[in-house]
C-alpha positions in Angstrom: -50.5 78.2 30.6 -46.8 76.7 31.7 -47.6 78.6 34.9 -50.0 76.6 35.4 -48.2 73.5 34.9 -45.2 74.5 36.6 -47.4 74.9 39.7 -48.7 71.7 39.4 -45.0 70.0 39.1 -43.6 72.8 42.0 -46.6 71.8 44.0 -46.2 71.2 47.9 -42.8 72.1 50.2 -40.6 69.8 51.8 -43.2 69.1 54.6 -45.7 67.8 52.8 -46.1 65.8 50.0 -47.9 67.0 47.1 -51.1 65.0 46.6 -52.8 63.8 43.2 -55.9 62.7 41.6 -55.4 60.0 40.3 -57.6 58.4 37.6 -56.6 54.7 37.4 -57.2 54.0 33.5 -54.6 56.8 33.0 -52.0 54.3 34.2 -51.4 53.0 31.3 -51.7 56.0 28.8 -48.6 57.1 29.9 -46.7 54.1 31.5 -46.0 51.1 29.6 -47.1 48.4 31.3 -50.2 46.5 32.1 -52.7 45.9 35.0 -52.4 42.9 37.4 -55.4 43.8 39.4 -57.5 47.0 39.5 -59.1 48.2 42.6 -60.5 52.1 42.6 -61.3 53.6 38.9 -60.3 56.9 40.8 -58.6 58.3 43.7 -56.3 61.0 45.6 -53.1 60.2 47.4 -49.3 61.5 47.6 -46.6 59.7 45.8 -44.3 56.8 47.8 -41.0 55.0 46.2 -40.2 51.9 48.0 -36.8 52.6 47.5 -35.1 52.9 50.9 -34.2 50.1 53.3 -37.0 48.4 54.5 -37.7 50.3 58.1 -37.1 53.3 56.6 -39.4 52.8 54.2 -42.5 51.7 56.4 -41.2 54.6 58.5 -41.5 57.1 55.4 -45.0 55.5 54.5 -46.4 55.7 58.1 -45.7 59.1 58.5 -47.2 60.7 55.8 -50.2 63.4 55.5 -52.7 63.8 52.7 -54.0 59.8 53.1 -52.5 56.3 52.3 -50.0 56.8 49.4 -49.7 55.4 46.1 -46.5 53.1 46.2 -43.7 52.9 43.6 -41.0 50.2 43.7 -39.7 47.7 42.6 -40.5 43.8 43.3 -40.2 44.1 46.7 -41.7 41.4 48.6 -41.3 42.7 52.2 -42.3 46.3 51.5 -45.1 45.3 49.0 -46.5 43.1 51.2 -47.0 45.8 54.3 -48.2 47.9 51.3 -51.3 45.3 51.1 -51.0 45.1 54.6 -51.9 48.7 54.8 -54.3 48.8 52.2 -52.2 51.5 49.6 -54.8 52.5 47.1 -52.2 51.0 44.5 -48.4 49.3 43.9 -47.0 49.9 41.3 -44.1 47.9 40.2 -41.0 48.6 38.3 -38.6 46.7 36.5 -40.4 44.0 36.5 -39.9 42.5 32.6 -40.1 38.8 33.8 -43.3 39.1 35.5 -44.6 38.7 38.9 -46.1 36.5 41.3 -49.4 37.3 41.0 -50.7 35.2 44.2 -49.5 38.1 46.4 -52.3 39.9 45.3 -54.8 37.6 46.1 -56.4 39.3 49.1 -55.3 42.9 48.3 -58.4 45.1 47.0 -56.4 47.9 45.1 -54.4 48.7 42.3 -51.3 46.6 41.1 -49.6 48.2 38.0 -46.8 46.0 36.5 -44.1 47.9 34.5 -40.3 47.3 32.6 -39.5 50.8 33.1 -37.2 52.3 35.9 -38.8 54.0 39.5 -37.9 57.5 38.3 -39.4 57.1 35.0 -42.4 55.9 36.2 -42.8 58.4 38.8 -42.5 61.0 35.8 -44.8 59.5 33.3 -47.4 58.7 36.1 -47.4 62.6 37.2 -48.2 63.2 33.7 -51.7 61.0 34.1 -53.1 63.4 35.6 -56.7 65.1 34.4 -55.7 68.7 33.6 -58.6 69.7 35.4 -56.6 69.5 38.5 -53.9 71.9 37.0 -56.1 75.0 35.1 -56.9 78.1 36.1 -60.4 78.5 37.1 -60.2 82.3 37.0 -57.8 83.2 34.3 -57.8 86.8 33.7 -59.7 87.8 30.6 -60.2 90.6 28.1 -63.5 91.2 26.2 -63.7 91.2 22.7 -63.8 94.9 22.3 -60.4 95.3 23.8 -58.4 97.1 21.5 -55.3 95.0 19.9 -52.6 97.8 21.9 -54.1 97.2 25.6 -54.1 93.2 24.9 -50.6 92.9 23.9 -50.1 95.6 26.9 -51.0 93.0 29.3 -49.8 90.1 27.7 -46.0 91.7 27.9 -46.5 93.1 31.6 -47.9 89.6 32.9 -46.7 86.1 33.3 -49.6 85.0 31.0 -48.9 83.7 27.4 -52.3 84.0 26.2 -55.7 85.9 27.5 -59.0 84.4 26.5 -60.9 86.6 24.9 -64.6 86.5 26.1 -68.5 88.2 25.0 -69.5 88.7 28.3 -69.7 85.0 29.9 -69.3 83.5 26.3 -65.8 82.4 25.3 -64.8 83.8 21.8 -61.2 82.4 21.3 -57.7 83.3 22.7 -54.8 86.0 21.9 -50.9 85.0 22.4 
């Protein structure tokens, strides 16, 4: 439901960073660009933009919980290179229409995504790679099929839900909005 997805963008509180599963291949589903190097087909980590002066930046990126992040920015060479340093899990960089030096890469084991588009619209297409496993409901409240059309719509107008699935005992039979 939007709740659902609303969570999943309203996720985490000004302490901690919200971290994602990632799924590498999704890169480029919904940012245009293409892959310089690929390192895991899968993995979890928090969001970083490379956007801040230098020592702030490796400040940021040293103090953050939920594992190594996933870095943003764009062609960098100071901050991308403590990013391989560090072993990120991927870079991805932005703005980058005329290429990059791909020799920077040489040694680093992760993820380099190259891409024309901005920071910010990267960092909104990339949130929207993400499996939709990691946003459902596992235990969405149902009605059985026998519920009468009156008690359904009951519920449906006295909860945040906009639809119920509609289930025969474990067997999923369809869905009423």
């Amino acid at each position: 439901s939007i709740d659902e997805i609303a969570r999943f963008f309203m996720m985490g509180d000004i302490e901690q960073r919200p971290v994602y599963r990632f799924l590498t291949g999704n890169f480029n589903e919904t940012v245009p660009g293409y892959f310089l190097k690929m390192g895991a087909d899968e993995f979890t980590a928090p969001i970083m933009i490379g956007a801040m002066p230098y020592e702030t930046s490796i400040e940021r990126i040293n103090s953050i919980k939920g594992g190594l992040p996933l870095l943003i920015t764009g062609l960098r060479p100071d901050i991308v290179q403590n990013a391989i340093d560090k072993e990120l899990p991927a870079i991805i960089l932005t703005g980058c229409d005329n290429g990059v030096p791909g020799k920077l890469f040489d040694n680093y084991r992760g993820t380099v995504f190259v891409t024309g588009i901005d920071t910010a619209e990267t960092v909104r297409r990339l949130r929207l790679s993400t499996p939709v496993s990691e946003i459902i409901n596992r235990k969405p409240l149902t009605i059985a099929e026998e519920t009468l059309f009156a008690e359904a719509r009951d519920i449906l107008v006295n909860s945040h839900y906009r639809g119920l699935p509609v289930m025969k005992g474990s067997q999923y039979r369809g869905i009423v909005t």
